[in-house]
FIMIPA-829790 format. One record per residue (C-alpha): residue number from 1; residue in one letter; z, x, y. Coordinates in steps of 0.2 Angstrom, whole numbers. Each point is the difference from the previous one (the first is absolute). Example, Ala and Ser with C-alpha at 12.3 -4.5 7.8 and 13.67 -1.06 7.14 Angstrom:
 num residuo     w     u     v
   1       A    39    62   -22
   2       S    -3     6    17
END
This chain:
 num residuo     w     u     v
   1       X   548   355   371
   2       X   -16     1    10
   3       X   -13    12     2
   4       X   -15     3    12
   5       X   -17     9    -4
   6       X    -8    10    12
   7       X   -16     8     0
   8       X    -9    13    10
   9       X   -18     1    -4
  10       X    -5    15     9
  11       X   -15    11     1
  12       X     6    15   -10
  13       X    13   -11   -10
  14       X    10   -17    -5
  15       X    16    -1     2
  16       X    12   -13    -8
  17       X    19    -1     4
  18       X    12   -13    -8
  19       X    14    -4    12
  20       X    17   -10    -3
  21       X    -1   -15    11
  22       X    19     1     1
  23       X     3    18     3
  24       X   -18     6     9
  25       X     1    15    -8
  26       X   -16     4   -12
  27       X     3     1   -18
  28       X   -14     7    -7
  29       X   -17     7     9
  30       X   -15     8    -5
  31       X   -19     4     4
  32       X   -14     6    -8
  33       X   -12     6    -2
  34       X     9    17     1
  35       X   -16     9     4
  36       X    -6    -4    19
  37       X   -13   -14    -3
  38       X   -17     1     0
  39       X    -9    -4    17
  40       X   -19    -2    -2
  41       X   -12    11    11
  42       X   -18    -6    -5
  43       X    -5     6    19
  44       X    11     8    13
  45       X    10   -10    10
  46       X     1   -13   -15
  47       X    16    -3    -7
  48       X     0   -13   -15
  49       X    11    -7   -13
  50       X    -2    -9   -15
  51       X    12   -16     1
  52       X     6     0   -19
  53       X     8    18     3
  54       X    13    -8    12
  55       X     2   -13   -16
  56       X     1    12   -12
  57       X    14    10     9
  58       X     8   -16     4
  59       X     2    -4   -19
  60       X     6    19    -4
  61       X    13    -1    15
  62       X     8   -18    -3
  63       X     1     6   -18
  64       X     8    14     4
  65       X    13    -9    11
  66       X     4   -14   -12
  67       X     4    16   -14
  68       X    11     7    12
  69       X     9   -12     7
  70       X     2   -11   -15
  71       X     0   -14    11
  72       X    -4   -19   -11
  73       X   -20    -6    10
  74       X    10   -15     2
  75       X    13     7    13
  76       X   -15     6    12
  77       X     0   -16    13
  78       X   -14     9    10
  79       X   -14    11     3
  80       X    -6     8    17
  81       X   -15    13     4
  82       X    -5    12    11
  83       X   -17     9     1
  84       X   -12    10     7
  85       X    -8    -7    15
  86       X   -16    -2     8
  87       X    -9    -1   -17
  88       X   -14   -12    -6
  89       X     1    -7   -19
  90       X   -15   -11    -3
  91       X     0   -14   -15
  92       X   -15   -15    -7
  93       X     6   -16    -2
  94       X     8     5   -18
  95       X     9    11     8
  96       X    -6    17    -4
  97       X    -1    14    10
  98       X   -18     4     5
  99       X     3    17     6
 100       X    13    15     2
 101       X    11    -3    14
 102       X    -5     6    17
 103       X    18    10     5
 104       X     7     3    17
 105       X    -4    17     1
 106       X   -20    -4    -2
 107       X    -9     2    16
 108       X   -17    -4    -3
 109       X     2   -18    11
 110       X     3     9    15
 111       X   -17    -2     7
 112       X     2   -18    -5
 113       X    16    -4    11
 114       X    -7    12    13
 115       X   -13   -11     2
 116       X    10   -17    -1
 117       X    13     7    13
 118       X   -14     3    12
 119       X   -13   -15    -2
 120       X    16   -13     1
 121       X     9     7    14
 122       X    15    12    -1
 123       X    10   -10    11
 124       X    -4   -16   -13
 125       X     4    11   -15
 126       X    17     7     8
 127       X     5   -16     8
 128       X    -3    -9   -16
 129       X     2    12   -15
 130       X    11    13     8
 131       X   -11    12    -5
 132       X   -17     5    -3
 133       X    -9    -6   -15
 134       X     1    21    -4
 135       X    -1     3   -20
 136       X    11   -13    -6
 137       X    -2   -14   -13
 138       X   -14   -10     8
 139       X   -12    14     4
 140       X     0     6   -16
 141       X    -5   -18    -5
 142       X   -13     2    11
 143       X    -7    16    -6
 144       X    -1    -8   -18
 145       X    -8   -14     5
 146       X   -15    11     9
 147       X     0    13   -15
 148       X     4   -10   -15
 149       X    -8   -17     3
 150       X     0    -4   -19
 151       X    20     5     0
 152       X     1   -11    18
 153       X    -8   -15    -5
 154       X    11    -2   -19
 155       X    18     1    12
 156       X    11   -14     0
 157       X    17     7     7
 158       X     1    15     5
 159       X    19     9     3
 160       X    12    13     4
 161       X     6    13   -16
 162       X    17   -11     1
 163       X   -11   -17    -2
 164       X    -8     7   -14
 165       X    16     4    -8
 166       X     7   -17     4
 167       X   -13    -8    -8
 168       X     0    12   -17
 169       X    17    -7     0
 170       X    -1   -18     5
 171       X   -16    -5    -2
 172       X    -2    -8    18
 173       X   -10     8    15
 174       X    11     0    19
 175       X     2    11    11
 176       X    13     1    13
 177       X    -3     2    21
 178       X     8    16    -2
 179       X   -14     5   -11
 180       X   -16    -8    10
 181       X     6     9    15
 182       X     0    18    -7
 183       X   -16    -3    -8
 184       X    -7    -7    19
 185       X    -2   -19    -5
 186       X    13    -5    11
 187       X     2   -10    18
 188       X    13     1     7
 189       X    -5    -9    17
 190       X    -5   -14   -13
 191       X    12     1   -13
 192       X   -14     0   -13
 193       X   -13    11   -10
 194       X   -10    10    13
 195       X   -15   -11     1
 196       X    -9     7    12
 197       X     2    17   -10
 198       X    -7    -9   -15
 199       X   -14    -8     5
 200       X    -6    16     8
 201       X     1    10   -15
 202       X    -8   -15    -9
 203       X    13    -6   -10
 204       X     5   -15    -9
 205       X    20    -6     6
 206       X    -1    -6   -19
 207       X     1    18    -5
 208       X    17     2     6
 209       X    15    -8   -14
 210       X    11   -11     6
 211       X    16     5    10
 212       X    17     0    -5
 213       X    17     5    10
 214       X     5    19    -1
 215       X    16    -7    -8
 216       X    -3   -13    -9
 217       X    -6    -4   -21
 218       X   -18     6    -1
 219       X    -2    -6   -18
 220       X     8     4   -17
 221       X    -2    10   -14
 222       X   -12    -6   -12
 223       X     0     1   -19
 224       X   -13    14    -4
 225       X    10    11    14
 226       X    17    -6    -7
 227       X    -6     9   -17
 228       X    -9    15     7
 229       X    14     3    10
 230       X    16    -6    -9
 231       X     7   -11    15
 232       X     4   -18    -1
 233       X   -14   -13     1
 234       X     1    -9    16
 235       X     9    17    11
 236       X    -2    -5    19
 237       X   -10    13    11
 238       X    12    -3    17
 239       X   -10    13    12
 240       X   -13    11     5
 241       X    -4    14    12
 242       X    -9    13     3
 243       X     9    18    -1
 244       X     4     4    18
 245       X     9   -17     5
 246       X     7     1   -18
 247       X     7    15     4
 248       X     7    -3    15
 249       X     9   -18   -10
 250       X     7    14   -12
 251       X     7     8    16
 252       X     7   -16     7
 253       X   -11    -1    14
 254       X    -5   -18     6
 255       X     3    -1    18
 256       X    -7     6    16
 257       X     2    18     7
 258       X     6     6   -20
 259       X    -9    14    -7
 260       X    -5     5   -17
 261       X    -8    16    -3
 262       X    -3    13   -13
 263       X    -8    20     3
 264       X    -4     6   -17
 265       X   -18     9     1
 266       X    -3   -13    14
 267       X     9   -10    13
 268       X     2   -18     0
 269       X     8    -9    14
 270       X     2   -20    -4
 271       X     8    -9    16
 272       X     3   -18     3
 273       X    -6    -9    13
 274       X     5   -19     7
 275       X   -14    -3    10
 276       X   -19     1    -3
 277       X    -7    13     6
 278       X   -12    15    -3
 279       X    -3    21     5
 280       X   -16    -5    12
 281       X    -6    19    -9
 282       X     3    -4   -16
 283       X    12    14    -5
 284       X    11   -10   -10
 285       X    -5   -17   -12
 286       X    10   -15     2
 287       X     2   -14   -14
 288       X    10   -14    -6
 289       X    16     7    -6
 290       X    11    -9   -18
 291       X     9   -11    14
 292       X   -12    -4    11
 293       X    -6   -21     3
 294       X    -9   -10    14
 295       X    16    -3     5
 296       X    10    16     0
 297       X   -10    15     6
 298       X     4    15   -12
 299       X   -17    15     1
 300       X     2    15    -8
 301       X    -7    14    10
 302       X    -5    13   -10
 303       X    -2    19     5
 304       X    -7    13   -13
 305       X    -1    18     5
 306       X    -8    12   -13
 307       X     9    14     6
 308       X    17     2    -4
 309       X     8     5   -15
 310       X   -14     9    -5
 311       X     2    12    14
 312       X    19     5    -6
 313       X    -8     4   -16
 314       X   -12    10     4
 315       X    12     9    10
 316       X    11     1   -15
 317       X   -15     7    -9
 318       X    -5    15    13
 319       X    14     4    11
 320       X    14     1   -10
 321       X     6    11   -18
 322       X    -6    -8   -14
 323       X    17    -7   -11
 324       X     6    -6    18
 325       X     4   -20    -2
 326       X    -2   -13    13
 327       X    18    -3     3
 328       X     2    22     4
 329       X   -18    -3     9
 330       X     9   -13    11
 331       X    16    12     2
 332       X   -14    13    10
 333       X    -6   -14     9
 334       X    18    -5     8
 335       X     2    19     4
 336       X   -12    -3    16
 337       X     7   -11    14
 338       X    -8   -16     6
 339       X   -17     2     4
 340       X    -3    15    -9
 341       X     3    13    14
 342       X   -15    -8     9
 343       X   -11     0   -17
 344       X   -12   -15    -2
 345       X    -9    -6   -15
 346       X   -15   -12    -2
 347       X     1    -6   -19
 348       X   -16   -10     1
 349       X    -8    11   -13
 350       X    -4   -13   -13
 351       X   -17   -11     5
 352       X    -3   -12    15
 353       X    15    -7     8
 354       X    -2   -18     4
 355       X    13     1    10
 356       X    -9    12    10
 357       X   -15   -12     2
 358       X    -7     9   -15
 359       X    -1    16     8
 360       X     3    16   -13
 361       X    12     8    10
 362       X     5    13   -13
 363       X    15    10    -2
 364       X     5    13    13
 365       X    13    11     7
 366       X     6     2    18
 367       X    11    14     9
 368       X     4    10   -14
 369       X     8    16     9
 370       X     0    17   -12
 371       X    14     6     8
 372       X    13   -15    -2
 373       X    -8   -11   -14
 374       X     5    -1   -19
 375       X    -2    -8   -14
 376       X    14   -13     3
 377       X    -9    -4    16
 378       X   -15    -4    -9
 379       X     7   -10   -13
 380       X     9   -11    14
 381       X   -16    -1     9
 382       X    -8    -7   -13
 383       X    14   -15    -3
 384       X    -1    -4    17
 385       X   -17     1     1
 386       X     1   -15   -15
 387       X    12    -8     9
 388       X   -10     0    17
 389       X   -14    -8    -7
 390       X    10   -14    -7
 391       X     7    -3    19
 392       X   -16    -1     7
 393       X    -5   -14   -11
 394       X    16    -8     2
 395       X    -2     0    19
 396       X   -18    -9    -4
 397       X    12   -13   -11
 398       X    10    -2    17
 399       X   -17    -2    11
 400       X    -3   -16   -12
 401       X    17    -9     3
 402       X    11    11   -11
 403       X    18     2     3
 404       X     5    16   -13
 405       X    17     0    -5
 406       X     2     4   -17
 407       X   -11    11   -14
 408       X     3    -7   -17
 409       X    -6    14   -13
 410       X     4     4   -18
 411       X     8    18    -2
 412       X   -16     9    -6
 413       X   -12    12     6
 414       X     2     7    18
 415       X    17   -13     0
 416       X     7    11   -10
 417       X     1    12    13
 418       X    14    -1    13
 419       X    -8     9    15
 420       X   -17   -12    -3
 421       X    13   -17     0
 422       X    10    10    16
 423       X   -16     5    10
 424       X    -7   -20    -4
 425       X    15    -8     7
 426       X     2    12    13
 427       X   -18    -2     6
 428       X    -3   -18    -3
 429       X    18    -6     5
 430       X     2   -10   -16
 431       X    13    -3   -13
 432       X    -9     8   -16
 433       X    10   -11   -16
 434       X    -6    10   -17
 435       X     0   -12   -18
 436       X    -2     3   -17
 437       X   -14   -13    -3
 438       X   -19    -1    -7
 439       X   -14   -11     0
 440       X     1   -10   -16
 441       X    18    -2     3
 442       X    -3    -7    15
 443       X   -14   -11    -8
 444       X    14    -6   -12
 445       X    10    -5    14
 446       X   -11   -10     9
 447       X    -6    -9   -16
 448       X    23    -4     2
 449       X    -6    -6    18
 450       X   -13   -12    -8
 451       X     7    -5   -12
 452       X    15    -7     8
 453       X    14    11    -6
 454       X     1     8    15
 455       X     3   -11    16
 456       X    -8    13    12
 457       X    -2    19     2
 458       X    16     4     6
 459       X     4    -7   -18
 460       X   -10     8   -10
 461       X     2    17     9
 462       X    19     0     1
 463       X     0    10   -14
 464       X   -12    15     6
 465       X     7    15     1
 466       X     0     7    16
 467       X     2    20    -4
 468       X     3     7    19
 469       X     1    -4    18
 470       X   -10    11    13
 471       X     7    -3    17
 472       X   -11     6    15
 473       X     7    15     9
 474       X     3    -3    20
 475       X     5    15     4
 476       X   -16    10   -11
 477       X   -11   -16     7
 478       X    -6    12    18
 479       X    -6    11   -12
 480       X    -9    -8   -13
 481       X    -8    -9    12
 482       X    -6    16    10
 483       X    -7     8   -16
 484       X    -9   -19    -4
 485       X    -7     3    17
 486       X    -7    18     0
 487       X    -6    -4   -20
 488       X    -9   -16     7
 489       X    -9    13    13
 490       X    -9     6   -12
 491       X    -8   -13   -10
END
């Protein structure tokens, strides 16, 4: 028997999951800490971490698997991870951290990639990075280096959260191209670490660890994490990727004009591309997707709306009966017909909408009629409205080369509701497949593709179970197409 470790080192929790290699299916999982964790604020805007918190939970969560399971540390062949992205971990030349981890959601390098973006040219930086150098990974290096000089000048390698993890684990600092380009080190014109980037922001290309292949051994487990964790010496770590592209490997998404998306309290839409290319307005990021080489063109192309689910819940909140579930909530919504009796909802009402070129559109409500409108036309709206907004960024996936076909998502959050899948298949014209799935089981699967036990990722993903099958509509598609219109009016 063989096993595969997966972890998810996320910004609220880790996650580990212990999946049969044989079987696919997950024998044990956990996560902790079971409290949201702590995200530091010394300022606003800040958003920092302290590195041996994602260790800590690591430990309590592979304990906990290993208890559950009963599985012997000998049977687990491999181990993958996926992480939060867009972080900076800083370490000396002994390898300690030097300070908290700068997280994804920190914003005070926003000036700094501003500034980069106009003094080199926005036509370099999208040509050659795909995006602007924004707030990701190598401006934030940039801000420590002007406002902690003493921290700057005792960095050896600096990393992702996941590189971090890897090396807690194997000792040895890489990084994967996967990695570099979400943290803007990339060139892909070049096919190399964005020196132009680097040498702008005054950084030493020694600062970046080596790089390894996606799939591929990244090291093994050493003796002092052997005994803190209770695995086997000498473990393989097979793979590596950030959350979003390891979510959409969890969905089975590798090729061009797939989809993964998820719209819990926001909206994520993760296509694959074949071709480099970039949103010449910067609504949408591109990097290197799990599968992606010099010779095989694979770029995730990653939407994220803030508006989405968020806006069903605070219509659960205030328009309906308090005792009244989701599932009765979407029964009212389906009482209204396609396009809500001429109803239109905005659900921008949760920040800045990059997608929006940054503009705060907020939330708002259009051609409400006292004499006609309800409740259930309200509740549809509002769907809709969600839905809507993930079309619109869809069709600026299809301005960049896109071909949408198929939506992979797991069967959670606005998925669990039928009219959401029905209006997003209507309105986008693409077959919506729903799976039971999650990130560290995904990261245990590709640790499989590394390692070898799978051949490909039609191997490794024979197994997923696909839950439902949401064909678009034809006859309902004049319709949903006329409300997308007369919504799209409005913004």
């Amino acid at each position: 028997m063989k096993y595969l470790l997966g972890y998810d080192i996320g910004s609220s929790s880790v996650k580990a999951s212990l999946v049969n290699a044989e079987t696919g299916k997950c024998e044990a999982a956990a996560f902790y800490p079971k409290k949201e964790a702590e995200i530091m604020a010394v300022r606003p805007g800040w958003a920092e971490q302290h590195p041996e918190q994602w260790w800590e939970s690591l430990k309590l969560a592979t304990a906990d698997v290993l208890a559950r399971s009963g599985a012997p540390k000998e049977e687990i062949a491999a181990i993958g991870i996926s992480y939060q992205m867009h972080g900076l971990v800083c370490v000396d030349k002994h390898r300690q951290v030097l300070r908290p981890a700068i997280i994804w959601c920190d914003s005070r390098a926003v000036p700094y990639g501003e500034k980069a973006f106009r003094d080199l040219g926005e036509e370099r930086c999208l040509s050659h990075l795909l995006n602007s150098p924004g707030n990701f990974t190598a401006s934030k290096l940039a801000w420590v280096k002007e406002n902690e000089p003493e921290v700057f000048s005792r960095i050896d390698k600096i990393m992702l959260p996941g590189d971090y993890v890897a090396l807690r684990l194997t000792g040895e600092v890489c990084t994967t191209v996967s990695g570099l380009s979400e943290g803007i080190f990339w060139d892909f014109r070049n096919h190399e670490t964005a020196r132009f980037l680097m040498d702008y922001y005054g950084l030493d290309r020694s600062l970046v660890p080596d790089i390894r292949p996606t799939f591929a051994e990244q090291g093994r487990v050493t003796a002092a994490a052997a005994e803190e964790l209770g695995l086997k010496e000498g473990t393989p770590v097979t793979y590596r990727a950030g959350d979003q592209p390891n979510n959409a490997l969890s969905l089975n998404v590798f090729e061009p004009g797939e989809i993964a998306s998820t719209a819990g309290t926001s909206g994520v839409v993760y296509g694959v591309n074949g071709a480099v290319n970039y949103d010449p307005l910067s609504r949408v990021n591109t990097f290197a997707h799990v599968n992606h080489t010099a010779d095989q063109t694979r770029l995730g192309v990653l939407l994220c709306i803030n508006g989405t689910g968020i806006l069903n819940s605070w219509m659960k909140r205030n328009m309906v009966p308090e005792g009244v579930s989701y599932a009765e909530m979407n029964q009212l919504a389906a009482q209204a017909p396609i396009g809500s009796g001429g109803v239109s909802i905005l659900p921008f009402g949760n920040g800045a909408e990059r997608m929006l070129q940054n503009r705060e559109a907020g939330c708002s409500i259009h051609g409400v009629n006292f004499n006609v409108h309800h409740r259930s036309h309200l509740l549809r709206a509002a769907q809709e409205g969600i839905v809507f907004s993930f079309r619109y960024g869809i069709d600026i996936m299809k301005q960049m080369g896109i071909d949408v076909r198929k939506i992979h998502a797991g069967h959670a959050n606005m998925f669990l509701s039928p009219l959401f899948r029905d209006t997003l298949a209507g309105v986008t014209g693409a077959v919506i497949e729903l799976y039971d799935t999650d990130g560290s089981v995904g990261a245990a699967k590709g640790a499989g593709m590394g390692a070898g036990i799978y051949r490909d990722h039609h191997e490794a993903f024979a197994t997923l179970d696909r839950l439902a099958v949401i064909e678009p509509s034809a006859a309902d598609a004049p319709a949903y197409e006329e409300a997308y219109q007369r919504w799209k009016s409005y913004l």
